[in-house]
ZAMARGU-4260 file (C-alpha; in steps of 0.2 Angstrom, whole numbers, plus 5000, padded with zeros to 4 digits):
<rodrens>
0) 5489/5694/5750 | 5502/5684/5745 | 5502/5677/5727 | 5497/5660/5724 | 5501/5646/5711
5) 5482/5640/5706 | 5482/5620/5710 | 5480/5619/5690 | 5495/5626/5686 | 5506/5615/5701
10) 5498/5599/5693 | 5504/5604/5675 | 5520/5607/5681 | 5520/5593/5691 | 5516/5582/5676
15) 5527/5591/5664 | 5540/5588/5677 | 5536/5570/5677 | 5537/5569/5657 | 5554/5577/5658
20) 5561/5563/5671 | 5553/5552/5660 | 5560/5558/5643 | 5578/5558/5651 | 5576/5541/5660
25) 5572/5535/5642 | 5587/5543/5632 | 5598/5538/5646 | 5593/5519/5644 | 5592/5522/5625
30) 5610/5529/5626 | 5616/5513/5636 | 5607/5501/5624 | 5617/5509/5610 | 5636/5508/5618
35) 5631/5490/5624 | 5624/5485/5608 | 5634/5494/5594 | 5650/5488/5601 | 5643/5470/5604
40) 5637/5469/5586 | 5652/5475/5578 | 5665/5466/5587 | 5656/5449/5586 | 5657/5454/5565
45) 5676/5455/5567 | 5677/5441/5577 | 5667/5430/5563 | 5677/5434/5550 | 5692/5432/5557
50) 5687/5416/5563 | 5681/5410/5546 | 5695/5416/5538 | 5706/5407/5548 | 5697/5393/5546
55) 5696/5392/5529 | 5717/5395/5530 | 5720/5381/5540 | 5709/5369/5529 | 5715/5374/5511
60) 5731/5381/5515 | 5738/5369/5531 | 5727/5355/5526 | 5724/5356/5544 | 5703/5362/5548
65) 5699/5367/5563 | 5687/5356/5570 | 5679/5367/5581 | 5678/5381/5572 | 5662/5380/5563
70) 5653/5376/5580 | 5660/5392/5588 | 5656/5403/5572 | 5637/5395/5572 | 5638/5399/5592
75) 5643/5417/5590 | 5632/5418/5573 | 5616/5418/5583 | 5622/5430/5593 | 5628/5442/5580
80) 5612/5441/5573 | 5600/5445/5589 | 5612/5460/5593 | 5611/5464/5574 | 5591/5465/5578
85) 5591/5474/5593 | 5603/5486/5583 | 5590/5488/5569 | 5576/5489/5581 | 5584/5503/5588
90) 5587/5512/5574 | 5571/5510/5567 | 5581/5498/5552 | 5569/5483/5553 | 5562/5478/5536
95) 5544/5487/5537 | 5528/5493/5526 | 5530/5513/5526 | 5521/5520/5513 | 5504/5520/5521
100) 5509/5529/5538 | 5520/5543/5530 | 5504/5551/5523 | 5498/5552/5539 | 5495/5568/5547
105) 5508/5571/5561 | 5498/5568/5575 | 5491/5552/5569 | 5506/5543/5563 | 5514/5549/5580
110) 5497/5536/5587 | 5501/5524/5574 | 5521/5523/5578 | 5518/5521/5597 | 5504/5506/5594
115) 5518/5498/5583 | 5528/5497/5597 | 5515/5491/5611 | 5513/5477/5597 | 5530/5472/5597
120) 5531/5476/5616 | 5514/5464/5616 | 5524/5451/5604 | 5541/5449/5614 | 5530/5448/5631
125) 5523/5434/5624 | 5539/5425/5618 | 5549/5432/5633 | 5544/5416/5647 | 5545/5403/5632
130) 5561/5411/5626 | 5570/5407/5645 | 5562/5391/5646 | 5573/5386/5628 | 5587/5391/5634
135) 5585/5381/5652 | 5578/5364/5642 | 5595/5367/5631 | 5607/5365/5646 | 5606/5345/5642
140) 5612/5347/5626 | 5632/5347/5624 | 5641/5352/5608 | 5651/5341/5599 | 5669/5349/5597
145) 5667/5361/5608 | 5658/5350/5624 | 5649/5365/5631 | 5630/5365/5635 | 5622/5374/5620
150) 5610/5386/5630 | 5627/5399/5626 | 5619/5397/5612 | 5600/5396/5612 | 5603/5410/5626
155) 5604/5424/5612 | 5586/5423/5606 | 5581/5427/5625 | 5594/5441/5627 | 5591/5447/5611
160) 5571/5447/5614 | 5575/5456/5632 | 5585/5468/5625 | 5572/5473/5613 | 5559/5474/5625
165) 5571/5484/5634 | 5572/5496/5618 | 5553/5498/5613 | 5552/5504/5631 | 5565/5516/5629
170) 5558/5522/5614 | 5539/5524/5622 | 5548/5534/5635 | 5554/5546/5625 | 5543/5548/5611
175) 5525/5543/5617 | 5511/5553/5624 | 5502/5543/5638 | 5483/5546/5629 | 5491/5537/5616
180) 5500/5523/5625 | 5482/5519/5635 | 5471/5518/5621 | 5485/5507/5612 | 5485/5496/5627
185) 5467/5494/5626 | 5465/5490/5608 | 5477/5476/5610 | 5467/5471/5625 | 5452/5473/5617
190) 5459/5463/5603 | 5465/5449/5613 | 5449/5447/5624 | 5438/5446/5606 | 5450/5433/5601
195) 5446/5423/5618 | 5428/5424/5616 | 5428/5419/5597 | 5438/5403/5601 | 5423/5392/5596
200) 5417/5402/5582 | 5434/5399/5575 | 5436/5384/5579 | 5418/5379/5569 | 5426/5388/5553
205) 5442/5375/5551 | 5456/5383/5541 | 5447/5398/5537 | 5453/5405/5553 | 5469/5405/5547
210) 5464/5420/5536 | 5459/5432/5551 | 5478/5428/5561 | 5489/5426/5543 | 5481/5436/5529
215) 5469/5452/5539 | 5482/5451/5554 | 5497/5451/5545 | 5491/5463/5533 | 5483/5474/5545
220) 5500/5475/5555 | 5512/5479/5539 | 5499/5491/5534 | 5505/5500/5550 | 5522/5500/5549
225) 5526/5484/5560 | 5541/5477/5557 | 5537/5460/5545 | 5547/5448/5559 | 5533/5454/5572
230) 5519/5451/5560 | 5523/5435/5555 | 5527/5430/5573 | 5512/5439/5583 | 5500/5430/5569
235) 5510/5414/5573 | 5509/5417/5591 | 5494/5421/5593 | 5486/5408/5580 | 5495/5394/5592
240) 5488/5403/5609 | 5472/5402/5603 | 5466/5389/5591 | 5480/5375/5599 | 5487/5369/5613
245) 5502/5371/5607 | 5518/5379/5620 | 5526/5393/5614 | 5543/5387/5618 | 5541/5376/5600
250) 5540/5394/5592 | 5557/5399/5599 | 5563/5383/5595 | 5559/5387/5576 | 5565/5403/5576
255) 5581/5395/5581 | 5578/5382/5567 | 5577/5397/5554 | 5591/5405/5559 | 5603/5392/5564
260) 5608/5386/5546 | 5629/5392/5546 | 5625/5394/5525 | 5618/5409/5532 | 5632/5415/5539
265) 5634/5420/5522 | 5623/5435/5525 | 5636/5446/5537 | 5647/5443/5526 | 5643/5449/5508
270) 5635/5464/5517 | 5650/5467/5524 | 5660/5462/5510 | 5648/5473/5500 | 5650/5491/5512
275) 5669/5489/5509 | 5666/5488/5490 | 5660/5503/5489 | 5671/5511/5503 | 5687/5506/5498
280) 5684/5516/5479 | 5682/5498/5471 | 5666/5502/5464 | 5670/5519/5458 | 5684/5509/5446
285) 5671/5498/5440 | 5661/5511/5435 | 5674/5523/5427 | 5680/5508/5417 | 5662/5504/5410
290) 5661/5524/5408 | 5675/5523/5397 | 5670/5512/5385 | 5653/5514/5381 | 5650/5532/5389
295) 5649/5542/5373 | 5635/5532/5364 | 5619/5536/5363 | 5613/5533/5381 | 5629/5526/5385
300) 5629/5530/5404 | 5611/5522/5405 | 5619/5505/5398 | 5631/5511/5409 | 5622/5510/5425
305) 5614/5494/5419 | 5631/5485/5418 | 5637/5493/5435 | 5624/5484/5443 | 5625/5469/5436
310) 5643/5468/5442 | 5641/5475/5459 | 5623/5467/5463 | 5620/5454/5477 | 5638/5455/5485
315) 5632/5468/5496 | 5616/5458/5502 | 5606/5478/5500 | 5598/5485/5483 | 5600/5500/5493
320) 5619/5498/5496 | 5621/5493/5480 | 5609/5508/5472 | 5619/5521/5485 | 5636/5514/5478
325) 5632/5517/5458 | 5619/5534/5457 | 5631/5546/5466 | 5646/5540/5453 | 5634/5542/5438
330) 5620/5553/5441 | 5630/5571/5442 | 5637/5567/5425 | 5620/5561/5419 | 5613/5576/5424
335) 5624/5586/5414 | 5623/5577/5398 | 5604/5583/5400 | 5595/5567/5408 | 5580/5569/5417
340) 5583/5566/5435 | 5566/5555/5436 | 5571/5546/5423 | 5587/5540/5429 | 5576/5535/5447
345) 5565/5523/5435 | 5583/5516/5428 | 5589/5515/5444 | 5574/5508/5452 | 5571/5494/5437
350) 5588/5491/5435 | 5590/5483/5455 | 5573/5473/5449 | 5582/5466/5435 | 5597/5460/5447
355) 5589/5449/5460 | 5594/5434/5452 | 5614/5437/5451 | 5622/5430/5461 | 5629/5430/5477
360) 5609/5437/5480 | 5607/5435/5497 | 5589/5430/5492 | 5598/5414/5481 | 5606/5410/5497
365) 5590/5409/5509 | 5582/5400/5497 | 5593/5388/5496 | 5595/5389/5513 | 5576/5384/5515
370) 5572/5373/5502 | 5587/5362/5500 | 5592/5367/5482 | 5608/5368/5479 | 5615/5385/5481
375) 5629/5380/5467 | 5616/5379/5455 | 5608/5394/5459 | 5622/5404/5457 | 5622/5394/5441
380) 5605/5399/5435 | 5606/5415/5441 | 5616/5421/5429 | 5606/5420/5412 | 5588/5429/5421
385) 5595/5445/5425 | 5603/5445/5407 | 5585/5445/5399 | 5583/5459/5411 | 5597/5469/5406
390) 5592/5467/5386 | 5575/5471/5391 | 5580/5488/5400 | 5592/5490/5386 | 5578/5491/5374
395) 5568/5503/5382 | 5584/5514/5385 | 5588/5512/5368 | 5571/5517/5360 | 5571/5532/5370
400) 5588/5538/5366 | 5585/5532/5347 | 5585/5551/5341 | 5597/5560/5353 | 5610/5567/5347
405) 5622/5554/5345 | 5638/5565/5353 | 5632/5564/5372 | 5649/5561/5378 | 5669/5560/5372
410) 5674/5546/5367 | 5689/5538/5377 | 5705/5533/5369 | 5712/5516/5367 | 5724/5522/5380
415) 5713/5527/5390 | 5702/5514/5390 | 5717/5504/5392 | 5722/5512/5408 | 5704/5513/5415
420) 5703/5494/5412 | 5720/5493/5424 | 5713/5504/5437 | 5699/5491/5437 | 5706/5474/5436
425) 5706/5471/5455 | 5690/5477/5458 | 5682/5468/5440 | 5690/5452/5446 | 5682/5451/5462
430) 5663/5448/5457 | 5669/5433/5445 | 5681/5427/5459 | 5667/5424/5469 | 5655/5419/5459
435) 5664/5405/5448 | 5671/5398/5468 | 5656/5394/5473 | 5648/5386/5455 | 5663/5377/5452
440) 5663/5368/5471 | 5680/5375/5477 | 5672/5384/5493 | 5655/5387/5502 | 5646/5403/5497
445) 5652/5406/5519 | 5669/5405/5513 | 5669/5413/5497 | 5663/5428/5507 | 5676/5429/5521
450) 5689/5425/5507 | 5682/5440/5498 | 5681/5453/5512 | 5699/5448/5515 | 5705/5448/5497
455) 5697/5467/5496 | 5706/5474/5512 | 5721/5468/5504 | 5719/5477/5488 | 5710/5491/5494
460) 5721/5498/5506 | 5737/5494/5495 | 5730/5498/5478 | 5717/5509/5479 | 5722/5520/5495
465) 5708/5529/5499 | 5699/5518/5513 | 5697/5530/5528 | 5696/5522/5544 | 5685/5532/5553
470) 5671/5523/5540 | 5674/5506/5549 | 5665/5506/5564 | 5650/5513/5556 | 5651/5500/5541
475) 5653/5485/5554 | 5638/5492/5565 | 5627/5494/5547 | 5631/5475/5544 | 5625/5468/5561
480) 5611/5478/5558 | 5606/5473/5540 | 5609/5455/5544 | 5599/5456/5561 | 5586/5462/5554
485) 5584/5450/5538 | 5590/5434/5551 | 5576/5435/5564 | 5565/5438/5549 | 5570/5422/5543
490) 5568/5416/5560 | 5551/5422/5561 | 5543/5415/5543 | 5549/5397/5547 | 5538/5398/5564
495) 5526/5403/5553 | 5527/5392/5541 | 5530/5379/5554 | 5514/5383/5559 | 5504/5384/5542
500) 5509/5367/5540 | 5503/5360/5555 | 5487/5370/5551 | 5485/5356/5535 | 5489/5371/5525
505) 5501/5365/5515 | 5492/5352/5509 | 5476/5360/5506 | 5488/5372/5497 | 5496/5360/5484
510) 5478/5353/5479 | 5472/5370/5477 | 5488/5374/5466 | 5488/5359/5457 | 5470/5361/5449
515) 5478/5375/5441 | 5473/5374/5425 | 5486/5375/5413 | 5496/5365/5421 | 5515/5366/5425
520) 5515/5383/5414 | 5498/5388/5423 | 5507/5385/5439 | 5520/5395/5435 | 5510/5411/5427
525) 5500/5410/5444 | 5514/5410/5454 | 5526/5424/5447 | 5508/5434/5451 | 5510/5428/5468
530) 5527/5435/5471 | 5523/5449/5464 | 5511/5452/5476 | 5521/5447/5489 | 5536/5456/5485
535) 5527/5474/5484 | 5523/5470/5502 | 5536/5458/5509 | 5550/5459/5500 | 5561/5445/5494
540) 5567/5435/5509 | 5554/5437/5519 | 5544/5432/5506 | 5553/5416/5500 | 5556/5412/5520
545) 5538/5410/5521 | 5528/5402/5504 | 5547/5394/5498 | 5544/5376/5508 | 5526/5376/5505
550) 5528/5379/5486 | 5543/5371/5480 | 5538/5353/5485 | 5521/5358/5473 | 5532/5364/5459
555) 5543/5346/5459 | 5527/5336/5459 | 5522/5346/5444 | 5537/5344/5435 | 5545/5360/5436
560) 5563/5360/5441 | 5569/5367/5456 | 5582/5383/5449 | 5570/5387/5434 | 5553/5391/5450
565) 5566/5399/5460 | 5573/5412/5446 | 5553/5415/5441 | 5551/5417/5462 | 5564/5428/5464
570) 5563/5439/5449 | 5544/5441/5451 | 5547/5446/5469 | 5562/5458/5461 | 5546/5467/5450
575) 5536/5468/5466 | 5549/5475/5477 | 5554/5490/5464 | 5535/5492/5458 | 5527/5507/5466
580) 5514/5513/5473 | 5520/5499/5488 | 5537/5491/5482 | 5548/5499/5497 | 5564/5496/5483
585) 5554/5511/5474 | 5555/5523/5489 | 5572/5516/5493 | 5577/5524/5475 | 5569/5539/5477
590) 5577/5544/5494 | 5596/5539/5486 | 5593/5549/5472 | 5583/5564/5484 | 5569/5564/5470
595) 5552/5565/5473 | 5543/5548/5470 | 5528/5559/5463 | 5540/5561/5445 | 5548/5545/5446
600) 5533/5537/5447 | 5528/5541/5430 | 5544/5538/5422 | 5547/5519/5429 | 5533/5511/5421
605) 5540/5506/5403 | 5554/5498/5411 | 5543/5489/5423 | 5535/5484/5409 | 5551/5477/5402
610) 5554/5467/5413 | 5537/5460/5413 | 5539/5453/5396 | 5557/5447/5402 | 5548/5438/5416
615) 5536/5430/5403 | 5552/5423/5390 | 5559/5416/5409 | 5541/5408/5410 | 5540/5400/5394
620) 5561/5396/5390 | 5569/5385/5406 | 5581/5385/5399 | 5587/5401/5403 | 5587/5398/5420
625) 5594/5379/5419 | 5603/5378/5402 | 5621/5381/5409 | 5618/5367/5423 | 5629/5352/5425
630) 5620/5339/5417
</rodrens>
């Protein structure tokens, strides 16, 4: 008889030759997305600085500004910053809650990773009709200078949103097994169907349905590794779906609200600016300069890595960026002057805590952005927070280096020193540069920036020399993709907020917040708690995005000004972002340094605790925060 292949066997290799098309069919769309993508991204962050430099040329320079040229960086800027998010999604770089799902067991977090992306499949699907019908209601609308319809606009948010969708489903081909695709699918549905038959219940309970979409729903989706901009917008979505009759095309019509704002231009550009900091050898100058003067101290290369952060933080719009520039400069030294490897994470980790408030923070420039406070001042009060953070830190680096031996290091000769100091100049210069710009009213933080990445081209390549080109494409993809990524999170929280506001939120919130008792001071103590809070599991912008319009107008009517609540804000939400077990900053440390989080864990906590007393003097003294203001 002849052998036969059992029908068992012809359906498994049937099937596993289905998987296989499957899997390549994936990759292959995965590998398209990328070219089209990447390139896109990256050219259209050329483009932008280019244009605004030239811009900023002809006005200050020619005294002749080009009239359209801020309408066609604000066309292309909404466009950079979908690419930028279909970039991140891609590369899995979209601002997201890990911490719960990496303990998972292998075979559940692969379940858990595939139902986060039939959520944001489930989330796009739902915006993808409304999304077109925006862009076909904006063909009416025609652009001042340049007198073209603004759907070339608006018609990023739906390419960007397709191209997503087109992503996740490349992804859930490749990576997905099908038992865990279906029951996904049917949770959702399941989901979905509950929230249909529970309409009049909720109804019934008034604003206390808004927890069960924006406090379980939300939660419930960051606890699982969704991306933030799909929690706050699937809660907004599906909040408007069900409890109002309200059309969807109004979301995407706040999404484009959030993100349209060409002060947040600002963004690309100090992240770029940032990456070519550290590429073109500018922060390695910095650092050997501070090295040289206070490196043989007791614990110099601590105050060291203090001061190297301060300098170099918020230019580059990522803690991680500017962590990843500083640690591999200092820590090998570190090392071999006998410090504790989890020790320097904990310094490493508080010390970007400490920085949130300098400026250019991209978090001073969204707030501004979103609450109408003038970003001048904020680079103003920035200032004076973050140097209560750096005495605190100080302190504790101080008191634990208070009976080493006080020979750690060599101390440098005036000549040296001297010669350090010269390396540095260009590089040193450049922070100030920018910084005193924008307080003093000569330029736009938008400006500055361009200025900036231009002004450090220039040096870099003629003075420091050791720029390799091959880095630049890689850098200019990694801005789009930071910037995407923060952008349509923007984007997101101002539906959402949008949305709490209708709800009657907002006011329901300002009574509530101003029966505090205690007053302004008792407003102030419970929100810095808040953003805590918040920050361990939103991070800063997000974060502000979404509680900054609804708390700021509270905090004016109690008579707390405007820069003093956004330095407590922002440098609460620092302590949330770098406080473990949940601040992602923590992990983000960890990872640079290549530490276990376990050690550093333990080691972090006295100067967390620092800066919680540093937190409190910014509390009690506004003046800190407003003292250098223009009167």
């Amino acid at each position: 008889m002849k052998n036969e292949i059992p029908m068992t066997d012809v359906s498994t290799n049937d099937g596993l030759r289905a998987r296989q098309a499957m899997v390549r069919l994936g990759r292959g769309l995965d590998t398209s997305l990328r070219w089209l993508t990447e390139g896109s991204a990256a050219l259209l962050v050329v483009i932008e600085v280019s244009l605004l430099f030239t811009n900023v040329f002809s006005r200050y320079v020619l005294n002749q500004p080009i009239v359209w040229g801020d309408e066609l960086a604000s066309l292309l800027f909404l466009w950079l910053a979908m690419l930028g998010a279909v970039v991140a999604m891609r590369r899995g770089e979209h601002m997201r809650l890990t911490s719960f799902v990496a303990h998972l067991p292998a075979s559940k977090r692969a379940f858990v990773d595939t139902l986060g992306a039939v959520i944001v499949i489930a989330f796009i699907m739902m915006l993808f009709s409304p999304a077109w019908e925006y862009v076909s209601d904006e063909w009416i609308i025609t652009t001042a200078a340049l007198e073209i319809p603004n759907a070339f606009r608006v018609s990023a948010i739906a390419v960007g949103l397709t191209l997503m969708l087109m992503t996740c489903v490349a992804r859930l081909m490749t990576t997905a097994r099908l038992v865990d695709f279906s029951v996904s699918v049917a949770m959702l549905a399941s989901l979905a169907a509950l929230l249909w038959v529970g309409e009049g219940f909720m109804s019934l309970i008034g604003n206390w349905n808004l927890i069960i979409f924006f406090v379980i729903g939300v939660m419930t989706m960051i606890v699982i590794g969704v991306p933030i901009m799909v929690a706050f917008g699937l809660a907004t979505v599906a909040y408007l779906s069900t409890m109002t009759d309200t059309p969807l095309t109004l979301v995407v019509g706040r999404m484009d609200e959030g993100m349209a704002s060409l002060i947040l231009l600002a963004i690309p550009l100090f992240v770029f600016l940032g990456a070519l900091i550290e590429a073109m050898g500018m922060a390695r100058a910095m650092i050997k300069f501070l090295c040289s003067l206070i490196g043989h101290v007791r614990g110099g290369l601590s105050y060291v890595l203090i001061g190297a952060i301060y300098l170099i933080s918020g230019i580059s719009g990522s803690k991680a960026a500017d962590m990843a520039a500083i640690a591999p400069a200092l820590f090998p030294e570190m090392k071999k002057r006998g410090e504790d490897e989890n020790e320097l994470v904990a310094m490493l980790n508080a010390s970007g805590a400490m920085s949130e408030t300098i400026p250019p923070s991209l978090v001073l420039i969204t707030i501004g952005s979103v609450t109408g406070v003038s970003i001048s001042a904020l680079f103003t009060g920035g200032f004076m927070p973050a140097v209560v953070g750096a005495i605190a830190m100080a302190s504790v680096v101080w008191w634990k280096n208070r009976k080493r031996d006080a020979s750690s290091g060599t101390r440098a000769s005036v000549r040296d020193i001297g010669h350090s100091l010269l390396v540095a100049l260009p590089a040193l210069a450049l922070p100030f540069v920018i910084r005193t710009a924008v307080v003093e009213g000569i330029a736009t933080a938008t400006e500055v920036a361009a200025i900036g990445v231009a002004y450090t081209f220039v040096v870099g390549l003629l003075y420091y020399r050791c720029f390799d080109w091959r880095r630049l494409y890689p850098i200019l993809v990694s801005t789009a993709s930071l910037s995407g990524a923060i952008l349509i999170i923007i984007g997101s929280a101002t539906a959402m907020a949008w949305a709490l506001t209708q709800s009657g939120f907002s006011h329901q919130l300002a009574q509530m917040m101003a029966g505090a008792p205690g007053g302004a001071l008792g407003f102030l103590i419970i929100s810095a708690a808040a953003f805590i809070v918040l920050g361990s599991f939103l991070e800063g912008i997000p974060a502000i995005v979404l509680f900054g319009p609804l708390l700021f107008p509270i905090a004016r009517t109690m008579g707390v000004n405007d820069v003093h609540y956004a330095m407590v804000a922002i440098f609460a939400m620092g302590l949330g972002l770098f406080a473990p077990p949940f601040g992602v900053g923590f992990y983000a440390a960890c990872a640079i340094a290549k530490v276990d989080p376990g050690g550093a864990m333990r080691k972090v906590w006295p100067y967390l605790g620092a800066l919680v007393i540093a937190l409190g003097v910014l509390i009690a003294v506004p003046w800190i925060s407003i003292g250098f203001l223009p009167n």
